[in-house]
N, C-alpha and C positions, 0 to 999 in steps of 0.2 A: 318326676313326670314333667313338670312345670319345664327344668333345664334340657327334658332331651326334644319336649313340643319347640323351646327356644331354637335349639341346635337346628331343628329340623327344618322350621322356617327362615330362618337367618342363613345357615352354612349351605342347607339342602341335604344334610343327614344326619343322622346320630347314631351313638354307638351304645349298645345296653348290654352291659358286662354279666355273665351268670344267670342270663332271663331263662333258659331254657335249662330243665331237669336233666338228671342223668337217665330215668329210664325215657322221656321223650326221645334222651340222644340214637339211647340204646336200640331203641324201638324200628327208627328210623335206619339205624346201622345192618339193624337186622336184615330188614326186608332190601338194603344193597347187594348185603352180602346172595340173600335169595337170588337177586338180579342177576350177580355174576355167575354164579355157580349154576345158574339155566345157561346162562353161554357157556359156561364150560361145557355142558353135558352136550349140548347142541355142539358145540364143533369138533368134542368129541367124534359124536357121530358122525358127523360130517367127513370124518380123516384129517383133521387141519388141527389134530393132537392126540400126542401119545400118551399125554397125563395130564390132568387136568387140575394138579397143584392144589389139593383141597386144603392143604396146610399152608400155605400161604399166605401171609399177613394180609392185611383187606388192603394196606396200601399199597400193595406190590402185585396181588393176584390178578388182575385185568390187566398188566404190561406183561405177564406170565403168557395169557391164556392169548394174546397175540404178538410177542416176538418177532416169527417170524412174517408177519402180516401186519406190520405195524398202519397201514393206508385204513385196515379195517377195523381199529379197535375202537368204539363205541368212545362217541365225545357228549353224548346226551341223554339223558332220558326225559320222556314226557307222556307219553300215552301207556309208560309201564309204572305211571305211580299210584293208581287205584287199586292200594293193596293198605289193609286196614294200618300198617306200623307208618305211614306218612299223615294221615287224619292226623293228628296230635299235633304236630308240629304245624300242620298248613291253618289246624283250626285252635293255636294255642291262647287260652283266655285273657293271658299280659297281651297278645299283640293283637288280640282283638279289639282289646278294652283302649288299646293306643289308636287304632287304627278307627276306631270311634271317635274318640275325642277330635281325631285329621278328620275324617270324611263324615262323620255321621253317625245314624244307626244302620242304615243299609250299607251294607258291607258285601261284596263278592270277591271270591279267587278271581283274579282277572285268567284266562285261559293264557298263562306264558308259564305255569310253573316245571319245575325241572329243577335233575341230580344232575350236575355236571363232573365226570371226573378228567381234573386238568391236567394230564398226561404229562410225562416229563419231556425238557427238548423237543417240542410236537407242536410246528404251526399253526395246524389243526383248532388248539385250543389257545391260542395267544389271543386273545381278545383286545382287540385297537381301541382308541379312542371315538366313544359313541356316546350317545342317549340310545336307550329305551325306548324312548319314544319318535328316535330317529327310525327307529322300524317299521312305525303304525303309519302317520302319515302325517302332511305340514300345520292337519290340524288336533292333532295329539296334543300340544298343549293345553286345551281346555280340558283335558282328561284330570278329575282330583284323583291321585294314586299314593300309597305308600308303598314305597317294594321295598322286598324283606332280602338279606341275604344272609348264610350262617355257614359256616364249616363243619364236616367232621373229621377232621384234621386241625393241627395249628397251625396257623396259616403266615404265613412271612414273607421276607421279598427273595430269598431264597428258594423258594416252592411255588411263587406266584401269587401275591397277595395284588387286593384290587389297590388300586390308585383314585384320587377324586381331584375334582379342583372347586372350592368351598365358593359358592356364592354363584354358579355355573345355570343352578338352576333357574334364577332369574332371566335368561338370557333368551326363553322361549325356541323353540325345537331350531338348531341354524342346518347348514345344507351340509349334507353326507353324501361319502362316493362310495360305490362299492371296489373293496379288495379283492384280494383272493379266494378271500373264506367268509370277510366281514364288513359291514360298512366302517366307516372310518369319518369322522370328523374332519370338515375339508380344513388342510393346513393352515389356510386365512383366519380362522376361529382356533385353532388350538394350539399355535406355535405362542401368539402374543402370551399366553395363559401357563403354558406347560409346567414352569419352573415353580408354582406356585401349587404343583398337584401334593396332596396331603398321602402316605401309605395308610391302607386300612390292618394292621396287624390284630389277628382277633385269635383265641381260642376257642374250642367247642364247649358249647354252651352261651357262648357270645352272641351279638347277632348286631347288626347294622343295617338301618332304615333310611329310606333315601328315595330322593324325588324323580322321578322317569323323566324328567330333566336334565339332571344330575351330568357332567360330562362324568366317563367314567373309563377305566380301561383294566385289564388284567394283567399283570406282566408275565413274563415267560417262567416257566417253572424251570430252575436248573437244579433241581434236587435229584434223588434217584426215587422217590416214589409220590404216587399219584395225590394230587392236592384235591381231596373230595368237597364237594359244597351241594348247599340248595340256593337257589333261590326261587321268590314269587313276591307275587302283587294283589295288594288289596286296593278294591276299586269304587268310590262312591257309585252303587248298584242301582241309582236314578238315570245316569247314563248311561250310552251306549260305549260299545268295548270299541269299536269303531274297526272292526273285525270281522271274519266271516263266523269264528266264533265266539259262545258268552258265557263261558266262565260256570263257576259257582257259586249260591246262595250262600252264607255263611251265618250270615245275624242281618236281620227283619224286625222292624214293628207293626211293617204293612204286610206283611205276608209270610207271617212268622208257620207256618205250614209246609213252606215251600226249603226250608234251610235245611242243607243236610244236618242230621240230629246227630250220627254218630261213625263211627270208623265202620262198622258192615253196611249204613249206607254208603259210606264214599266209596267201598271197598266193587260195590256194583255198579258204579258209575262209570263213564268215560271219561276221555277227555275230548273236551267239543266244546 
């Protein structure tokens, strides 16, 4: 614990090998695969398919079920993750217990979590060089956060594993342009830096913690199947999200009433 609080404030991430169980994994795998297989049925319906591929390995059935439609196949999920088999992992007690020691005892999901699946060859999902917190706004930096990210895939620079540049996060939110798809880190701040960015290669069950600071980038998938992930953010919950939304309770001393208690609570909530 001691070496990865180190890592985290010195590099601006860390890496925790195995933190996460197989049925967490499973649990979580589970309710994708539910994900997908409502779009199948749905465009099924629709006539935009003749078969809807149920045999399909999970990391191929979503570039299945849009082919021929490749502009529309789903790069995100967020407001479909209140479904009990994600609790576990959004409220898992190692990275809570870490996420404690970072911020506190007031703990909340900062309202940014999401399944990404990173499509192969697909702009769409190439994600540039950014912060996090180049999102929110120029006063994001006061924000104390730990954002969480994990695969359920093995993740490599082949399939699109994330990239960092160690020590980034000291550097306080710098100015972002918007691209095509995504903001991007203006060249003046990420060229001097670039050659110095670290790959994050992780397996599932892995997981990698890191500062909304953090510069950070995804690279392109060149594999032939989908590179799945989660990520999210825990947020010292004394603060404002600096958002039009605010997240959720997780762990309280002040308001120990108000945290979701279990997976059918989160399971009836939104996202908001």
């Amino acid at each position: 614990m001691e070496a990865v609080i180190r890592n985290f404030n010195e590099n601006g991430f860390a890496i925790l090998r195995g933190v996460l169980e197989p049925v967490t994994l499973e649990a979580v795998k589970h309710e994708c695969e539910v994900l997908v297989a409502e779009l199948a049925t749905h465009r099924y319906a629709e006539g935009k398919l003749t078969d809807t591929y149920p045999d399909a390995a999970f990391e191929i059935r979503l570039i299945r079920l849009y082919e021929n439609y490749p502009d529309e196949t789903p790069t995100i999920f967020r407001s479909e993750l209140h479904r009990e088999g994600f609790f576990g992992m959004f409220a898992h007690p190692a990275l809570l217990e870490l996420a404690g020691i970072i911020l506190g005892p007031e703990i909340r999901l900062y309202p940014n979590y999401s399944v990404r699946p990173k499509l192969p060859e697909n702009r769409r999902t190439e994600v540039l060089w950014h912060q996090d917190a180049g999102y929110t706004s120029k006063e994001a930096d006061v924000l104390r956060m730990m954002n969480v990210w994990t695969p359920l895939v093995p993740v490599n620079v082949e399939n699109g594993c994330m990239e960092f540049i160690p020590g980034s996060h000291k550097w306080g939110v710098v100015p972002h342009e918007k691209d095509e798809y995504y903001l991007r880190i203006h060249d003046d701040y990420i060229k001097p830096v670039e050659a110095d960015a670290v790959r994050i290669e992780i397996l599932p069950g892995d997981v990698v913690i890191f500062s909304n600071l953090m510069f950070h980038r995804g690279l392109p998938n060149r594999a032939s199947h989908i590179r799945w992930s989660l990520d999210w953010r825990y947020q010292d919950a004394t603060q404002p999200t600096l958002r039009t939304t605010h997240g959720h309770l997780l762990h309280s001393q002040r308001a120990p009433d108000m945290i979701v208690k279990d997976a059918k609570a989160w399971a009836q909530l939104e996202f908001s």
